[in-house]
N, C-alpha and C positions, 0 to 999 in steps of 0.2 A: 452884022447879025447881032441880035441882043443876046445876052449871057441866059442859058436854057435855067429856068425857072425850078431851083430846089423843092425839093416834096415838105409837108409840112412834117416836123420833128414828132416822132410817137415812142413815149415812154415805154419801155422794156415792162411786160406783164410780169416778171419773175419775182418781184420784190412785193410786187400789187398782190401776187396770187400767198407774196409768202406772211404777210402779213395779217392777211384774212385769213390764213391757214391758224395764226399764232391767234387771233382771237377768238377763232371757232374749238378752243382748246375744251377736252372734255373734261369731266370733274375727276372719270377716270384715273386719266393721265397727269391731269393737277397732284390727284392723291398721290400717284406713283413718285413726279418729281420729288411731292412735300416729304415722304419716306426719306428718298435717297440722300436729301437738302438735312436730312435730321442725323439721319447715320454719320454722313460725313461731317456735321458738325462735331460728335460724340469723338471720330477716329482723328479729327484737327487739334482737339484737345490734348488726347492720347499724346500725339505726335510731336505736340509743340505749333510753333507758329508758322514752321517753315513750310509744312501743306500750303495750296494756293486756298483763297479765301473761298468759302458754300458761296452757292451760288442760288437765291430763292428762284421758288415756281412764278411768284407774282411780283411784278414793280413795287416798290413802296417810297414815295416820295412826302417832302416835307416844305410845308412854306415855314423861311425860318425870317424872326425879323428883330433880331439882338437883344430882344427883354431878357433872356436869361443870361445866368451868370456862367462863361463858357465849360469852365472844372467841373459843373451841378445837372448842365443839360445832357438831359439821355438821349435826345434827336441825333444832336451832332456828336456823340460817340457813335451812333451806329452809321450816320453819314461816312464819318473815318474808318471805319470799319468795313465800309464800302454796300452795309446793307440798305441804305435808305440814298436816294440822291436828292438835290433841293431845288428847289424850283422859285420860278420869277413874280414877282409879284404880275398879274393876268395871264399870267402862262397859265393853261386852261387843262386841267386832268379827268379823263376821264372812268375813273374806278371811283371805289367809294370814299368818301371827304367825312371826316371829322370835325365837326362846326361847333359852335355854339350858334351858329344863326340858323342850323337844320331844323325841321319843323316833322322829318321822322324820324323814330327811333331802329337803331340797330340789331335785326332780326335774323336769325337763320334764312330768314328768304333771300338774305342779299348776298347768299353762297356765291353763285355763278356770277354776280360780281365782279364782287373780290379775285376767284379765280381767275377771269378773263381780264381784268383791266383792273388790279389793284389795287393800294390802300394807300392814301393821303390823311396827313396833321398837320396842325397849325400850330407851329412852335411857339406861343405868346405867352405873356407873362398873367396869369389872370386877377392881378391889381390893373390888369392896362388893356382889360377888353374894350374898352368906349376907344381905346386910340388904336385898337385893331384896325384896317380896313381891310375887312372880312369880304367890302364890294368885288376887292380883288384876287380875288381867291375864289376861281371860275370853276366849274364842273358841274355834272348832270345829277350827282347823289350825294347830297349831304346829308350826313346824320349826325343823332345824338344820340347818346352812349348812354345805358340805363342806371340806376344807384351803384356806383361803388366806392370801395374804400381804399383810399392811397396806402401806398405802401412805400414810396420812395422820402429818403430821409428828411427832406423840406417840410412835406406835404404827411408826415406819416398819420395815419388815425382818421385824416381829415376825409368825408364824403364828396366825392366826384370831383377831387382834385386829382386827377391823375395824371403823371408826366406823360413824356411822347412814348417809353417805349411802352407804359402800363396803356396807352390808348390803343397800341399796336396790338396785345397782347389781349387786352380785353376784347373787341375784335375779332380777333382767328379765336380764339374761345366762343364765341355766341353764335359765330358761323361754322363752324365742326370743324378748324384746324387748328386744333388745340398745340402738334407739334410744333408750331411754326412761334406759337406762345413761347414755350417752354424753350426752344432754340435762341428766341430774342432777348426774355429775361435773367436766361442764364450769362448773359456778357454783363450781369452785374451782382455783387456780390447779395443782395438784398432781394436782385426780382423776382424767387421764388415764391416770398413771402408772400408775393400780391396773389399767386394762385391761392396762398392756405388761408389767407384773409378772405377770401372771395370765394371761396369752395361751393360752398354750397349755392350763392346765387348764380354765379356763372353757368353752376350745370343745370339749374332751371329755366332758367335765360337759352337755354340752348337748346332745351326739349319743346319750347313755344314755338305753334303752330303761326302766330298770328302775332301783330301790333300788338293790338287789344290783348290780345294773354298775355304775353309781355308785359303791358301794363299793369296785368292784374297781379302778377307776381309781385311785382314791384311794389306794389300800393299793399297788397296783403304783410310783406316783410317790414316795411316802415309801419304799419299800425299794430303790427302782433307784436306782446310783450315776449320779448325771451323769458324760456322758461327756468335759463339761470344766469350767469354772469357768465360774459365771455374771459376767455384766458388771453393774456397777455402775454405772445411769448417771448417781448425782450422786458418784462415784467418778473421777477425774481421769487416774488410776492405774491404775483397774481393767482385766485384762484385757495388760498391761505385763509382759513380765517383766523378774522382777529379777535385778539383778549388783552386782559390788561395783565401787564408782565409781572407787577406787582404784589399780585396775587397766587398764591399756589392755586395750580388746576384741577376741579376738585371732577372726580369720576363719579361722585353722585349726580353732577348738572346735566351728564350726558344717557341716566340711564332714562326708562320709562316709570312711570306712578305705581306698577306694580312693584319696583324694586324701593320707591319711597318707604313701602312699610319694613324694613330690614334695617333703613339707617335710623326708622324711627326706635327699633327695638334695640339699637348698639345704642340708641343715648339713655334706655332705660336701662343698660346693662352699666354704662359709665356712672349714670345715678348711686346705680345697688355696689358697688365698687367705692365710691365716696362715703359711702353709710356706712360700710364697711369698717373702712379708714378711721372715721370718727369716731365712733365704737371702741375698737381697739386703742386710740387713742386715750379714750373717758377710761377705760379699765388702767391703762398704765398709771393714770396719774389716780386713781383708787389707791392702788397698790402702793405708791409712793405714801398717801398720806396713811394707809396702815403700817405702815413701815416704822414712820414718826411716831404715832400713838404707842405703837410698841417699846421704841425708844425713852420715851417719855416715863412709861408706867415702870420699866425697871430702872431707870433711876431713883424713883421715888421709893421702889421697895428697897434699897440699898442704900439708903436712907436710912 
């Protein structure tokens, strides 16, 4: 008799059902974990190191590929840090990608995203984009990150250099999880500054409805002159103005043209004060030469 023929193997639904359960995750629930993900960052602190590491609502992953210099990169401190994992060159992710080969820009629309499947960077050096291959670096949503300004110590000042964690950061700010920002950049002593550098377009960027408004923010703040100097705040100086030290500071340059006619009338009082002077002068020396005359005429009578 032949050996009874085995049934064909069928994979256990539980893992099927649990993972379609994990991507069907609502933004509800997202917000709730991103709360408790923030507190318990806040109470880790408190505590020391000995709490177990937050644990985020969403993946965040990174293609990392040795341009930078290991001390300087923010990627792989938050890899060590266990917030970010790294992945393979065509290992394929599906949340949203940080490119420079994206071809859209990063919108609040791409909430539910992020939420369900999210957030990838390309850890590269950007003197050595032509020797990225960006080919391999797979997923369904790549984007490009709208005008900002760096704030990490390499790149400070600089527009749209931003490291991996100011990508991460920029990011959950344009998509309304701003905690998840503030959680990531506070693992550096500097990343807060990228919010206070960025304040204001971040929360414009965040209120667009659309691409195209997005854009137009964008393009409206690069052509509008400020209407003063920005402050520099590790700038001592900034914001100062300057004079030339050599000079005493004179408090008539800063009044208005009606307080001109008062300094004009102290130089007509300094005038009548000098006439004065001279006057009294010319009388002294009268006095002097009748003095002599006098002298003169009783000698001659005693004589």
């Amino acid at each position: 008799m032949g050996r009874k023929k085995q049934g064909k193997f069928v994979r256990p639904e539980k893992g099927k059902d649990k993972r379609h359960k994990a991507k069907g995750k609502t933004l509800e629930t997202f917000t709730e974990e991103m709360h408790s993900a923030f507190e318990a960052s806040l109470h880790r602190e408190e505590e020391g190191a000995d709490r177990p590491q937050v644990k985020l609502p969403c993946p965040l992953a990174m293609w990392e590929l040795g341009h930078c210099d290991p001390k300087r990169c923010t990627g792989r401190k938050l890899v060590r840090k266990g917030f970010v994992r790294n992945l393979r060159l065509n290992q394929r992710f599906n949340g949203l990608i940080l490119s420079p080969m994206g071809t859209k820009y990063v919108t609040p629309a791409d909430r539910e995203i992020v939420a369900q499947n999210g957030l990838a960077v390309i850890d590269c050096s950007w003197a050595k984009l032509e020797e990225t291959p960006f080919n391999k670096m797979v997923g369904s949503h790549p984007r490009l990150l709208p005008y900002l300004v760096a704030a990490n110590p390499v790149n400070y000042g600089k527009p749209c250099k931003l490291s991996c964690v100011e990508a991460f950061a920029a990011t959950f700010c344009i998509v309304g999880f701003e905690e998840l920002a503030v959680l990531l950049l506070e693992k550096f002593k500097w990343g807060t500054v990228f919010l206070d550098l960025n304040k204001d377009l971040l929360k414009r960027y965040a209120a667009c409805q659309s691409e195209e408004e997005l854009l137009t923010v964008e393009n409206d703040f690069l052509t509008t002159k400020p209407e003063e100097d920005d402050i520099d705040p590790f700038d001592v100086n900034s914001g100062v103005e300057c004079m030339n030290l050599n000079r005493r500071h004179r408090e008539a340059d800063e009044e208005d043209s009606s307080e001109g006619t008062d300094t004009t009338e102290d130089d007509d009082d300094d005038d009548d004060d000098d006439e004065e002077a001279e006057d009294e002068k010319n009388n002294d020396e009268s006095e002097k030469v009748s003095d002599v005359e006098e002298e003169v005429a009783a000698a001659k009578s005693s004589q």
